[in-house]
Each structure stands twice: as structure tokens, then as C-alpha cells.
C-alpha positions in Angstrom: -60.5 179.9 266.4 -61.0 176.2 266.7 -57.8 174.3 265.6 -59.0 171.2 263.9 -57.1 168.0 266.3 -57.8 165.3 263.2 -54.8 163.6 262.0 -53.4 165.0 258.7 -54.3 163.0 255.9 -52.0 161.6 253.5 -53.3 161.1 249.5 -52.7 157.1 248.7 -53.5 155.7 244.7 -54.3 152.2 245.4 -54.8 149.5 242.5 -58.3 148.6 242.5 -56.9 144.9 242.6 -56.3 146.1 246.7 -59.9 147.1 247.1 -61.3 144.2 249.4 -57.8 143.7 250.5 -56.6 143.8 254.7 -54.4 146.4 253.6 -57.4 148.7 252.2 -58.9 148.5 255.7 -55.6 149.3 257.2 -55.3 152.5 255.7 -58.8 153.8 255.9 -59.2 153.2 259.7 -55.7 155.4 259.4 -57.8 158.1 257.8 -55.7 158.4 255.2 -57.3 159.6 251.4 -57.5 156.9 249.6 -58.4 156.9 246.3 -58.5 153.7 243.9 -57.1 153.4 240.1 -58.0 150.9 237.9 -54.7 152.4 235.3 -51.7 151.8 238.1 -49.2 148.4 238.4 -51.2 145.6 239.7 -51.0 145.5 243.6 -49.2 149.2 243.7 -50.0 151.6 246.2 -48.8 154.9 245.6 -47.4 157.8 248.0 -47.8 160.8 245.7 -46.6 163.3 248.3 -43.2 161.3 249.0 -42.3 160.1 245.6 -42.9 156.5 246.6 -44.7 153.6 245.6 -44.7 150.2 246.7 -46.0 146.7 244.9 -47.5 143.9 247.7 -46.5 140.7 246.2 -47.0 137.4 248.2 -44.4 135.3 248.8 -45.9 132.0 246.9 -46.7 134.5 243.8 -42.8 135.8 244.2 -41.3 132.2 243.6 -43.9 131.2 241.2 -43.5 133.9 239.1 -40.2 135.8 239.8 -40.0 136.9 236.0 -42.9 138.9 236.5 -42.5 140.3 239.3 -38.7 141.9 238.2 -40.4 142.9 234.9 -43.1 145.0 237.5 -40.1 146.0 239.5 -38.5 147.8 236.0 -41.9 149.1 234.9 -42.3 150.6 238.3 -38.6 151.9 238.3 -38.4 153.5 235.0 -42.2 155.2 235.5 -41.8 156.6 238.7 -38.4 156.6 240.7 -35.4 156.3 238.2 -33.5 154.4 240.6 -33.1 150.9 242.4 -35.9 149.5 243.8 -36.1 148.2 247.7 -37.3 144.5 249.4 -39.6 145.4 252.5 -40.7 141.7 253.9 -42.9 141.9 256.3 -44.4 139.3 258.2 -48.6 140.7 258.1 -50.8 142.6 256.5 -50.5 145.2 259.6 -46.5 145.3 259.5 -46.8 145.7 255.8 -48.8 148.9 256.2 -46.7 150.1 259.2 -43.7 150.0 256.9 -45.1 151.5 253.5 -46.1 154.5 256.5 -43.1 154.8 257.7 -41.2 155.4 254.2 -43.5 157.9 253.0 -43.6 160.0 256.2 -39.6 159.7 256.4 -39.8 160.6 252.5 -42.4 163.3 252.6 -40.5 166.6 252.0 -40.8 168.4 255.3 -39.9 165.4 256.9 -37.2 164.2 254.9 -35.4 168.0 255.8 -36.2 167.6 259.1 -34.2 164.2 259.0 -31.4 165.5 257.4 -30.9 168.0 260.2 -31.4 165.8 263.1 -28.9 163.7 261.1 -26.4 166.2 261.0 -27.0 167.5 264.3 -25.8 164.0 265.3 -22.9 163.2 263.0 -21.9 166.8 264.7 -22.4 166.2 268.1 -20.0 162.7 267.4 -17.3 164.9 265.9 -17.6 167.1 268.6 -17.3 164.9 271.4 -14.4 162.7 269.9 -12.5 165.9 269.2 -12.5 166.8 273.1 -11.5 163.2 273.7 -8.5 163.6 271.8 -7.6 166.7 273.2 -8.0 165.7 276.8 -5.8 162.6 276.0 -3.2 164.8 274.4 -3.0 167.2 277.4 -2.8 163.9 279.9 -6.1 164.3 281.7 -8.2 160.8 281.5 -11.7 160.6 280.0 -14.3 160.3 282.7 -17.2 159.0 279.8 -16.0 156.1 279.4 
């Protein structure tokens, strides 16, 4: 049998007010599913698999209309995520998608438990080596790492 070598791809809810956008490009030439809503937030693109959803605001709209933008921010929080909500700046419509990627994959459930482990894996591998530190200290032999 054949195994199929196309990239897995990820189901994004766009606002249709991201349509025509660079950002709409960016993530169909990533082959991801992207399918477009006319009832989300205004400038939302959602990441059903990971739970996550990010609005793209401008910067000139942000300081024109900062009231609006933290009543979207509460909409958004109490609808979908319960909790506080993150400031990504990114400096282009390519970094901008690069970072709404990353989140999602690093929040996507099999990814998120395979973080966790590498995380403790480290955190253990710390413990371990500052443990033989100490002992080597204790029984007067000098550490050669450092």
C-alpha cells in the first residue's frame, strides 16, 4: 500500500472579512482546510482542533478603537476559551501566520502531550544532573562540567 506523503491538513474557520486577505493566501498555499463563516468575530480565525482562535487587528485600528477591540477580546473570551486572552505582534502578514501555526500545532492534543513529556523529560534530566553535582561536591571530587 501507498502511504499518502501530503502534509496533514489542519480545519481553519476564517471570517469572511479575511477572504481577499494575505493571510487567506498564506494558509491555502499551506494546504490547510479552510473554510470561511460569515457568523464568527470580525477578523477571527479559528483553530477548531487546538481550542484556539485568534482576532488580526491592525495596529492603527488598535489605537483608534481600543474599546472595541477589548469588547471583541471578552466576546471571544467568554465564547470560546474561558480564560485570558494573549498579544501576538507580529511584524507581517507571513510572521502573523507563522505564529497563529505554531500555537495551534503546540496546542493540538497529541502535540500538546507530546510537549508535556519532553518537558518533563527535561525538568528531570536538570534534577538529575544537579543532584550528582551535589553529591560529587559533598564527597570532595570536583565537577569536570563546568
Amino acid at each position: 500500500m501507498e502511504r499518502d506523503t501530503k502534509k496533514t491538513s489542519w480545519p481553519v474557520i476564517m471570517n469572511i472579512s479575511l477572504r481577499g486577505s494575505p493571510i487567506y493566501s498564506l494558509l491555502t498555499r499551506d494546504a490547510l482546510k479552510l473554510r470561511v463563516s460569515e457568523k464568527t468575530i470580525h477578523n477571527s480565525c479559528i483553530f477548531p482542533l487546538s481550542g484556539v482562535a485568534f482576532v488580526i487587528s491592525y495596529l492603527h485600528e488598535v489605537t483608534r478603537q481600543f474599546e472595541d477591540l477589548t469588547a471583541v477580546c471578552s466576546k471571544l473570551s467568554s465564547r470560546y476559551l474561558l480564560t485570558k486572552l494573549r498579544i501576538l505582534p507580529s511584524h507581517g502578514f507571513s510572521e502573523c501566520v507563522s505564529q497563529m501555526l505554531d500555537v495551534a500545532k503546540v496546542l493540538c492534543k497529541p502535540m500538546s502531550a507530546i510537549m508535556e513529556n519532553r518537558l518533563q523529560m527535561t525538568a528531570g534530566s536538570f534534577l538529575s544532573i544537579s543532584i550528582i553535582r551535589e553529591t560529587l561536591q559533598k564527597i570532595g571530587i570536583p565537577d569536570c562540567g563546568q
